[in-house]
C-alpha positions as a printed NumPy array, in Angstrom:
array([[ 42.067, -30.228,  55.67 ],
       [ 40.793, -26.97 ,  54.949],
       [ 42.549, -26.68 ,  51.568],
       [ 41.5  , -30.5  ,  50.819],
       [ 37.584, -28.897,  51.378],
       [ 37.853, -26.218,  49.468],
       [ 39.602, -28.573,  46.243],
       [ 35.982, -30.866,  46.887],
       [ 33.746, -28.059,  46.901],
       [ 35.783, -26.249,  44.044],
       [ 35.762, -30.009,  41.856],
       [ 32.022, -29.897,  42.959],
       [ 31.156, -26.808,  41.729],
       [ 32.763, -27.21 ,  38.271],
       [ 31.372, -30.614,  37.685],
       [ 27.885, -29.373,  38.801],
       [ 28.173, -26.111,  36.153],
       [ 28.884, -28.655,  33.749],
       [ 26.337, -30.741,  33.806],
       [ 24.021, -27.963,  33.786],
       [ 26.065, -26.61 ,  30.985],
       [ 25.67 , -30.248,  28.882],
       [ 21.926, -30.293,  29.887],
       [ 20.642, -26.602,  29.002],
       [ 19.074, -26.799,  25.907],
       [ 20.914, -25.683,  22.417],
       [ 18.15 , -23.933,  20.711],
       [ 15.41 , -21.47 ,  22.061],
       [ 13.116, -22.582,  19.999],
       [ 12.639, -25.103,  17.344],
       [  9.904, -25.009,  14.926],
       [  9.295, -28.865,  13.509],
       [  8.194, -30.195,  10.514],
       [  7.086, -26.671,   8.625],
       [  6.818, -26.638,   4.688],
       [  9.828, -24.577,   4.304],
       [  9.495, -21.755,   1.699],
       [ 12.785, -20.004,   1.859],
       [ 12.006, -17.127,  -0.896],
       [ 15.342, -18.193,  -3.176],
       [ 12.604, -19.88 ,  -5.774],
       [ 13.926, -23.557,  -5.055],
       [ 10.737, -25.655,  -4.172],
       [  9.483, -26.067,  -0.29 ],
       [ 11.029, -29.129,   1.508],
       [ 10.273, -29.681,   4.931],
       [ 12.73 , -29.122,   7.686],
       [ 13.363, -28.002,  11.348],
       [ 14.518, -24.498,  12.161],
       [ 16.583, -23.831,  15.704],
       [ 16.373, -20.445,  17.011],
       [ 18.89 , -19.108,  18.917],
       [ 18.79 , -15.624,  20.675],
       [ 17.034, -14.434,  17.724],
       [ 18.719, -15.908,  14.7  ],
       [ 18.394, -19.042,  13.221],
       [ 20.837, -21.224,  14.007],
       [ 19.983, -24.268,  12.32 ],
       [ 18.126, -26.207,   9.15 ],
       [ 17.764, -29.37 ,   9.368],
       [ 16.686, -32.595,  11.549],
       [ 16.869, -30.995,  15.314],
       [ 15.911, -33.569,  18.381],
       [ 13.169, -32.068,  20.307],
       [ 15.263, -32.325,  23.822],
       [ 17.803, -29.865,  22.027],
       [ 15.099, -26.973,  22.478],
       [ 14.136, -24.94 ,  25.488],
       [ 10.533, -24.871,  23.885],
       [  9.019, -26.995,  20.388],
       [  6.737, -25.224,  18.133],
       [  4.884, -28.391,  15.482],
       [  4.118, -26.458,  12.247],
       [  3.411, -29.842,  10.494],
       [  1.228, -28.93 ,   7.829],
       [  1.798, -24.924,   7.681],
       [  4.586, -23.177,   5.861],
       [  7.313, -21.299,   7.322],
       [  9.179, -18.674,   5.449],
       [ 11.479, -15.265,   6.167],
       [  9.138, -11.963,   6.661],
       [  7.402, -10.807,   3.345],
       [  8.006,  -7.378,   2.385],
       [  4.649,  -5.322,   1.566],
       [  6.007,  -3.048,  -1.258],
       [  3.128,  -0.768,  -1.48 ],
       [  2.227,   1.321,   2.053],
       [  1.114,   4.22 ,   3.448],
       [  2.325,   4.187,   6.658],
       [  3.5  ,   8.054,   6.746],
       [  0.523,   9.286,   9.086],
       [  0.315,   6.021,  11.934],
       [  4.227,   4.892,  12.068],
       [  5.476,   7.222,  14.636],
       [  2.271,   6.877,  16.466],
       [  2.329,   3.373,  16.619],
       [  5.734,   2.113,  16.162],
       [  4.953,  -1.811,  16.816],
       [  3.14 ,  -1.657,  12.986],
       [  1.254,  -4.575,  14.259],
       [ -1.4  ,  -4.899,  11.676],
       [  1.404,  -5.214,   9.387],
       [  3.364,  -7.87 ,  11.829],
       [  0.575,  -9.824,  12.08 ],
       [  0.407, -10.561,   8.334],
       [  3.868, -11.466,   8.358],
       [  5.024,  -8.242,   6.903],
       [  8.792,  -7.454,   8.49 ],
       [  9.771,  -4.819,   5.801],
       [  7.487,  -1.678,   4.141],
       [  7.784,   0.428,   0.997],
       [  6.093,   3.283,   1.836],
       [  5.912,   7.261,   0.188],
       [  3.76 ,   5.881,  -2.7  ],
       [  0.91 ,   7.048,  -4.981],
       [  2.819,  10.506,  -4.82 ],
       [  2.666,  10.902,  -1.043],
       [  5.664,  10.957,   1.146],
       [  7.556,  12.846,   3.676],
       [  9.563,  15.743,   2.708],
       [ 12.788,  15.951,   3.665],
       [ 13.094,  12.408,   3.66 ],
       [ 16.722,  12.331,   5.736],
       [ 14.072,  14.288,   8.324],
       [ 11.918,  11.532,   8.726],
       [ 14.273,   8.82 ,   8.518],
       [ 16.005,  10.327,  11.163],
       [ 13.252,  10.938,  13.822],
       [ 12.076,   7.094,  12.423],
       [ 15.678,   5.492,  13.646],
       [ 15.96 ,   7.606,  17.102],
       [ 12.309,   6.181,  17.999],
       [ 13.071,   2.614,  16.942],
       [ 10.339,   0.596,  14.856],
       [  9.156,  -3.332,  14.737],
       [  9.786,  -3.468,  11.353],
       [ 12.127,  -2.203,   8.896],
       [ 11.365,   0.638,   6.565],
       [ 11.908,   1.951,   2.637],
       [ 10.865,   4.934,   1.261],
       [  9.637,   6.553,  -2.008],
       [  9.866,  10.004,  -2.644],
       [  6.432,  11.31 ,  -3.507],
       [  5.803,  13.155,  -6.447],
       [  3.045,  15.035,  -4.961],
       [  5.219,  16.133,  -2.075],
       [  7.515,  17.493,  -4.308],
       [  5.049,  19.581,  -6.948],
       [  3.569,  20.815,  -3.766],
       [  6.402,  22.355,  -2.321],
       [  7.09 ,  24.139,  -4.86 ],
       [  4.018,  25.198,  -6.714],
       [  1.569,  24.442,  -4.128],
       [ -1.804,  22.899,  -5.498],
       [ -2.202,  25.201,  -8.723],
       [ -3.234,  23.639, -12.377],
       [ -0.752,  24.544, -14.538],
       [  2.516,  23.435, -15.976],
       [  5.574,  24.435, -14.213],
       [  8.089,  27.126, -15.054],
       [ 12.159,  25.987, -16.152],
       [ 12.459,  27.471, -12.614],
       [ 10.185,  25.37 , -10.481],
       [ 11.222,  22.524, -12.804],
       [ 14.852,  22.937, -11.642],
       [ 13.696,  23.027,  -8.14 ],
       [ 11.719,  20.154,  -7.936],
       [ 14.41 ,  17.53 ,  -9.671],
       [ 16.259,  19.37 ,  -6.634],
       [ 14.419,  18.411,  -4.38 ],
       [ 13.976,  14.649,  -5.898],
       [ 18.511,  14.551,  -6.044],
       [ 18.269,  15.302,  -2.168],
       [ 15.54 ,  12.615,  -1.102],
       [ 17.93 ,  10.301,  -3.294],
       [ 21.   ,  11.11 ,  -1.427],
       [ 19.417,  11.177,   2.194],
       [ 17.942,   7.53 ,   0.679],
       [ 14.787,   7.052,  -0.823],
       [ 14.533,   4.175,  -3.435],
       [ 12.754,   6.183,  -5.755],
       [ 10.453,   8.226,  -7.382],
       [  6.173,   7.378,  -7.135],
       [  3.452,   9.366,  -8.896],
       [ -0.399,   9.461,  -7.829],
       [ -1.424,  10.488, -11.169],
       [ -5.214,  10.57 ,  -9.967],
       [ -4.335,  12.44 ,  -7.289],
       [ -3.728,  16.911,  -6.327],
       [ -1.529,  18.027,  -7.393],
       [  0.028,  15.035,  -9.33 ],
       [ -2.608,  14.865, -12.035],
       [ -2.026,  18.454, -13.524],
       [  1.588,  17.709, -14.482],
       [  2.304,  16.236, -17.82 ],
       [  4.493,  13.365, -19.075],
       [  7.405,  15.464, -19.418],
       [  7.415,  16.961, -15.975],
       [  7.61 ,  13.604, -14.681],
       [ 10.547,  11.817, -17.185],
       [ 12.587,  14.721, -15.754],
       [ 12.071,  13.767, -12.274],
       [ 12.754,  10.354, -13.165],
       [ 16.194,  11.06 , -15.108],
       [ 17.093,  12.471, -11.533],
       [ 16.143,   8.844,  -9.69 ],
       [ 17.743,   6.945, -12.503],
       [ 21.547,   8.467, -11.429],
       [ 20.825,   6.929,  -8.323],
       [ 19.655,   3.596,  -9.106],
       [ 16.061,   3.911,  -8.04 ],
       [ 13.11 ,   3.328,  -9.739],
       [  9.858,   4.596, -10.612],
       [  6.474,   3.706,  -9.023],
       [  3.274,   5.044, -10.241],
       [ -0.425,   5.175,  -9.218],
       [ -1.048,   5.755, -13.119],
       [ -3.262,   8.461, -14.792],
       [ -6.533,   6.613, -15.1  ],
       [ -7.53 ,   2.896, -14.124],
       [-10.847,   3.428, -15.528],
       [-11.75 ,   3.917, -19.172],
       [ -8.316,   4.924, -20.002],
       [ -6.147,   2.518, -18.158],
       [ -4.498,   1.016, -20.919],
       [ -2.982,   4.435, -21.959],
       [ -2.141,   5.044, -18.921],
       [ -0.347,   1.87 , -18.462],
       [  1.085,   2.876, -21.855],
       [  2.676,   6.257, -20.049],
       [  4.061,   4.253, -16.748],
       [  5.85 ,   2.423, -19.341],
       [  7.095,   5.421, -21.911],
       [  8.236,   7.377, -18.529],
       [ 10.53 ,   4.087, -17.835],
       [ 11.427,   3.698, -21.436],
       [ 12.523,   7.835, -21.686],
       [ 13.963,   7.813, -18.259],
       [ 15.728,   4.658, -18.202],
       [ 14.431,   3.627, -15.197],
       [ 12.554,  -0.031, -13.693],
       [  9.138,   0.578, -13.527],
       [  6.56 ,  -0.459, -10.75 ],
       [  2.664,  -0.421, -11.629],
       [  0.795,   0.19 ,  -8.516],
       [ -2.06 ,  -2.162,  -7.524],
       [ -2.273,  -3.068, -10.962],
       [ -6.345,  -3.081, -11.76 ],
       [ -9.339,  -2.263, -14.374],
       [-11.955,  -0.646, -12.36 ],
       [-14.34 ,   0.704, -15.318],
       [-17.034,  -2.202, -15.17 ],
       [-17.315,  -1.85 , -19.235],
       [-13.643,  -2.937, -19.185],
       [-14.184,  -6.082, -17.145],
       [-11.814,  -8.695, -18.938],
       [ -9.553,  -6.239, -20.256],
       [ -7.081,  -7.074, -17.995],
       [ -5.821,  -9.612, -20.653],
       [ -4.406,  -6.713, -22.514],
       [ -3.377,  -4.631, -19.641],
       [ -1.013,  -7.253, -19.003],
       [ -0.022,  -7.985, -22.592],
       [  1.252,  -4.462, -22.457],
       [  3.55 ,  -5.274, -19.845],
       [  4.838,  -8.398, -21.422],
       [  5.999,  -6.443, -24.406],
       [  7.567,  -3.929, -22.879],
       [  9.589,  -6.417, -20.685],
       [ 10.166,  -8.216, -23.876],
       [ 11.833,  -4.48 , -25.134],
       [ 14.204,  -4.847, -22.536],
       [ 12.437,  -2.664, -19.408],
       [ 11.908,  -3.678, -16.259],
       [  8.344,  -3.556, -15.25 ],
       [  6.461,  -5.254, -12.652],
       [  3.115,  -4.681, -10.928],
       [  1.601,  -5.116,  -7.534],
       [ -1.745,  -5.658,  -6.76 ],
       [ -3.846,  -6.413,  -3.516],
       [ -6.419,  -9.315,  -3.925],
       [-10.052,  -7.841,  -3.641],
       [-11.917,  -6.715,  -6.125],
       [-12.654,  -3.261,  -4.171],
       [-10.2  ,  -0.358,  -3.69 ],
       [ -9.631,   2.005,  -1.029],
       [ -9.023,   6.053,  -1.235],
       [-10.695,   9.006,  -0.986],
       [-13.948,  10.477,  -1.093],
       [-12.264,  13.372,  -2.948],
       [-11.763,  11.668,  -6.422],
       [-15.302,  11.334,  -6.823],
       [-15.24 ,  14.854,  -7.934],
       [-13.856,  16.122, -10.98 ],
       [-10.13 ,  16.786, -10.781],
       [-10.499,  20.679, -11.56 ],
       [-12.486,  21.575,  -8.473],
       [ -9.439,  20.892,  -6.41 ],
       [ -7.243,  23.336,  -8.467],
       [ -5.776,  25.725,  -5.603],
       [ -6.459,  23.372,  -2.299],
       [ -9.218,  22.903,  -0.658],
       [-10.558,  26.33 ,   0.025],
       [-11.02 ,  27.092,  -3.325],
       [-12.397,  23.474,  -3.886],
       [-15.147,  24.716,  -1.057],
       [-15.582,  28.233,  -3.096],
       [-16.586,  26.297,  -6.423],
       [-19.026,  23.737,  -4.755],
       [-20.425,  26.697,  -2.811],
       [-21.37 ,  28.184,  -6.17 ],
       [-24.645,  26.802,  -7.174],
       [-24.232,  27.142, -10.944],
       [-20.786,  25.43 , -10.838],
       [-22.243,  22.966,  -8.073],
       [-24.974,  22.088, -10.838],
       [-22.017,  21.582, -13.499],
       [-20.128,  19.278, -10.754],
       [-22.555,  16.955, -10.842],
       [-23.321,  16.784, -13.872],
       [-19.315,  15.841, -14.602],
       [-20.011,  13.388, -11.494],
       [-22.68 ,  11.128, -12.564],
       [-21.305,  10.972, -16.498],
       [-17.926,   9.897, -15.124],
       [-19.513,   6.747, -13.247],
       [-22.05 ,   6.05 , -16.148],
       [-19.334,   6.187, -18.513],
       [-17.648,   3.472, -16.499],
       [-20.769,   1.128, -16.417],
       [-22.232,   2.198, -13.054],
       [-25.672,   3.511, -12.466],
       [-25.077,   4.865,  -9.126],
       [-23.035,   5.254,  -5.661],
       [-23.961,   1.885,  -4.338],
       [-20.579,   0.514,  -5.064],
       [-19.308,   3.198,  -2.846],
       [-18.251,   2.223,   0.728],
       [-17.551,   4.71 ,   3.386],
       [-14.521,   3.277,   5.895],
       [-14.236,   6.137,   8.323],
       [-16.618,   9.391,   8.143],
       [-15.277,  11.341,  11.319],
       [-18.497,  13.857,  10.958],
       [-20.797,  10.872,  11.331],
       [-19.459,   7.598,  12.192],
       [-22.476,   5.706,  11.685],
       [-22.102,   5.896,   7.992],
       [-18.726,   3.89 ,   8.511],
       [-19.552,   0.684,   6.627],
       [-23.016,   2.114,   4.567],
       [-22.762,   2.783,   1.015],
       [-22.831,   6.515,  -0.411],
       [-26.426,   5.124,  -1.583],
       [-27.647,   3.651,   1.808],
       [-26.452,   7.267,   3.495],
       [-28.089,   8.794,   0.682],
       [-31.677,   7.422,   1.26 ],
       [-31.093,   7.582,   5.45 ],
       [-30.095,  10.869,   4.75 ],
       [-32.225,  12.727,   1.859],
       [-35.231,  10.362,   2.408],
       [-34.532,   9.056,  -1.508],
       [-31.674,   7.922,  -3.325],
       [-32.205,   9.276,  -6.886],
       [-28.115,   9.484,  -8.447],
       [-28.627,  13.011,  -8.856],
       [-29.349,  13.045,  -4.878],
       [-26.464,  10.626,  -4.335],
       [-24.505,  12.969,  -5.718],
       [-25.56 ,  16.269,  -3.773],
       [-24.924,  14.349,  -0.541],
       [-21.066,  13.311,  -1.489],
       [-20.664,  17.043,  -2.062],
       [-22.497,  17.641,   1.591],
       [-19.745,  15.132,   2.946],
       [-16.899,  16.834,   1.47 ],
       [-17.554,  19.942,   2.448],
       [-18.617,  18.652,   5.894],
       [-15.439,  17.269,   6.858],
       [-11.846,  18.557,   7.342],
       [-10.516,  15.602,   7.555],
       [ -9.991,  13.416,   4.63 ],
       [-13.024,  10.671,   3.869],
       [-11.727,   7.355,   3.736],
       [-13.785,   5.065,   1.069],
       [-13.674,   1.326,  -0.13 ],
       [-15.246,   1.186,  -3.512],
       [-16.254,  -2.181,  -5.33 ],
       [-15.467,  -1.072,  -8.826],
       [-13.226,  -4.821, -10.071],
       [-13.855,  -7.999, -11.165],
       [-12.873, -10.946,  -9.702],
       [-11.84 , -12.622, -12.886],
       [ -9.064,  -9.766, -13.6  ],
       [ -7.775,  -9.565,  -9.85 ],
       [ -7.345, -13.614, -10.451],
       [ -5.979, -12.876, -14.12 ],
       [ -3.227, -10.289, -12.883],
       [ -2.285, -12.588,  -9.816],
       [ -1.111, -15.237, -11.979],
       [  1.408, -13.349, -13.342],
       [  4.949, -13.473, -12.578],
       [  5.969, -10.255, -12.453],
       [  2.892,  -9.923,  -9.987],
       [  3.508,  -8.64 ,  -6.236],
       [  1.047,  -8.745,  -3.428],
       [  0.935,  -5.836,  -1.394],
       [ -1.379,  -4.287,   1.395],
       [ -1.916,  -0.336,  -0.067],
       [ -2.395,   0.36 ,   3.662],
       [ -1.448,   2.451,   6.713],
       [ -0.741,   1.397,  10.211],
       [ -4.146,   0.946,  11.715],
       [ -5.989,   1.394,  14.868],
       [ -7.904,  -1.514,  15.31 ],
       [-11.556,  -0.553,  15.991],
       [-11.575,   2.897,  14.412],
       [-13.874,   3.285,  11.2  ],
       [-14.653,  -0.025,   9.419],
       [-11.5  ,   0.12 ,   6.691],
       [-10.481,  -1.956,   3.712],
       [ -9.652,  -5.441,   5.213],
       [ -6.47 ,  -5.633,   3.098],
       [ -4.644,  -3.925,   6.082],
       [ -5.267,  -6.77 ,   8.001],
       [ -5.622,  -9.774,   5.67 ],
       [ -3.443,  -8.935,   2.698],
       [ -0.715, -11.413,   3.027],
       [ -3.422, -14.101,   4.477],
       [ -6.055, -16.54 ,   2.343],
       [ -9.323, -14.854,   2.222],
       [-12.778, -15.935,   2.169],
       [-14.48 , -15.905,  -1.31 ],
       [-15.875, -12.816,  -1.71 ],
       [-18.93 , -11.441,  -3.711],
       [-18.289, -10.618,  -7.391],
       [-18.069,  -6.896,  -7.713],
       [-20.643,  -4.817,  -8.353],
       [-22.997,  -7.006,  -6.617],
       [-24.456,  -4.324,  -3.823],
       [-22.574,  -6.32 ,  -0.56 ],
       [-19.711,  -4.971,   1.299],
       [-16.192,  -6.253,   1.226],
       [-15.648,  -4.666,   4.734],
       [-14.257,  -5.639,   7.475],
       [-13.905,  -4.365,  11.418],
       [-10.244,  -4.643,  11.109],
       [ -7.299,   0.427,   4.246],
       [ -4.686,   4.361,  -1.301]])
């Protein structure tokens, strides 16, 4: 009797664990009815997706009793993570792992280290990066600012056969510990003293390797075609695949001359190089407060930046240089000049350099605009963040209609609620709302970043 009751409750046991077994549910998750977009370039069709612990487990028609929980994306589109190739997530990544601004957008993979700026050693960072454990996964450029730095600090001058040799040194180690390749910030200190040269050597190094060569170019101004014409002779001489970064005319007397900008990258890719752009879509950019002054004051870091504008005669000569520059490009003042975090002051976050100007000064003559950007530099150690509304709409539509066109973010891992920053580091990979045209006084801001 005793072994007869212990055969039931054994049968009963097993027959009850396998009806639970038949009834638990084979998928997580399904997500029904989506628009798939599946990033190969074949045309959406619409589908259901099973998750299982993670993964997908399934395409196709699913029944919804097959899933633990149904998720109806009838009219959306569902597609794998899009990768942001243009960030600056150096400064907020290790602080705030999650890179949820990012996450949010859909983003699931970064390109960071551009416009010249990156970590150095990169097998350093990489290192602490993997130990911590991040949300998303991570690329990395090595910055050609990082690198001229290092060596020759923040001086104006060409480098010796020495430094030279040091610095494609320092480029073959960021290769081997694995960066993807070389990027230039061409407007930036101390990238915009070197000459063409300096940088096809640096580039020769990357090409061994594979990589390729992404560049904030010289001038996106007045002289952006030539400098689009030296992104592509660098490629051309190195014999590397070239990446134009956020791709842009932002001199309003060359409004429309994106047409050619991107004529200049169909012939080259016509020649046989691989070039493609990326762009962000708003007709305002974000950097620094810095490149509103002349490139030269900056020679020798900041202190001796501080020295000259200190000076009153060459203070006098600064501005001059200042309000030429922007009148040369079709602007009569600051106005199009946001600021996006002013640590000093943070009730100018979201005024233009204008607005601050008149609240300021108690008048907003250029000349005065002017003085009080130099008051702001010098005022703050930290760097000024700025959103300026220097593009046309037409051109940002112009250069996102072109196939060798990538959207990217040109933005950091943010904090929400601190400053009032470039809404591209929140919306970038989302429809926006129509905008204003550019250059028509309102901001492009919003509380949500090269």
């Amino acid at each position: 009797m005793r072994r007869r009751k212990w055969t039931l409750w054994i049968l009963s046991a097993i027959f009850l664990w396998s009806v639970a077994w038949a009834a638990a549910p084979t998928y997580d998750l399904v997500i029904k009815n989506g628009r798939i977009v599946d990033g190969t370039g074949n045309p959406w069709f619409i589908a259901d997706i099973g998750i299982r612990e993670g993964r997908i487990a399934a395409i196709g028609r699913i029944r919804p009793e097959e899933a633990a929980r149904v998720l109806d994306a009838q009219g959306l589109i569902v597609a794998p993570g899009f990768i942001d190739v243009h960030t600056h997530v150096e400064g907020g990544i290790l602080r705030r792992p999650t890179a949820e601004n990012f996450l949010r957008m859909g983003v699931t993979t970064v390109v960071t280290g551009n416009c010249g700026g990156s970590w150095l050693p990169i097998g350093d960072a990489l290192g602490r990066l993997q130990e911590q454990g991040l949300s998303i996964n991570l690329a990395t450029l090595i910055g050609h600012n990082a690198v001229r730095r290092a060596v020759m600090g923040e001086d104006a001058r060409q480098p010796t056969p020495e430094e030279l040799e040091r610095m494609k040194q320092l480029v073959d180690r960021a290769m081997r510990e694995g960066a993807v390749g070389l990027s230039t910030g061409l407007i930036y200190i101390p990238g915009t003293y070197a000459q063409t040269d300096e940088i096809v050597e640096l580039a020769r190094v990357v090409a061994r390797y594979g990589g390729i060569y992404a560049s904030h170019i010289r001038n996106e101004g007045n002289g952006v075609l030539e400098a689009v014409r030296e992104a592509i002779a660098i490629g051309e001489r190195a014999g590397i695949p070239v990446q134009i970064s956020h791709f842009k005319v932002s001199s309003k007397k060359l409004w429309g001359e994106s047409r050619r900008t991107v004529q200049l990258v169909y012939e080259a890719r016509a020649r046989g190089l691989p070039v493609t752009v990326d762009q962000y879509v708003y007709p305002a950019s974000s950097t620094g407060l810095e490149t509103l002054l002349p490139s030269w004051v900056h020679d020798g870091g900041r202190a001796k930046a501080v020295e000259r504008l200190r000076d009153p005669k060459l203070r006098e000569r600064i501005k001059r240089e200042m309000i030429r520059t922007i009148r040369d490009q079709g602007f009569k003042d600051y106005a199009y000049a946001y600021v996006a975090q002013y640590r000093p002051d943070p009730s100018f976050n979201g005024k233009n350099i204008a607005e601050i100007t008149r609240l300021v000064r108690r008048k907003a003559s250029v000349e005065e605009q002017a003085e009080q950007i130099i008051e702001m530099f010098l005022a703050s150690e930290s760097r000024v963040q700025m959103v300026y509304h220097k593009m046309n709409e037409r051109d940002v539509e112009h250069i996102l209609r072109q196939p060798f066109t990538m959207i990217a973010s040109d933005a950091g891992v943010l904090e929400p609620g601190q400053g009032v920053p470039h809404p591209r580091g929140y919306g970038e990979q989302c429809p926006r709302p129509r905008s204003v045209r550019a250059g028509e006084g309102a901001p492009l801001l919003g509380r949500g970043h090269s």
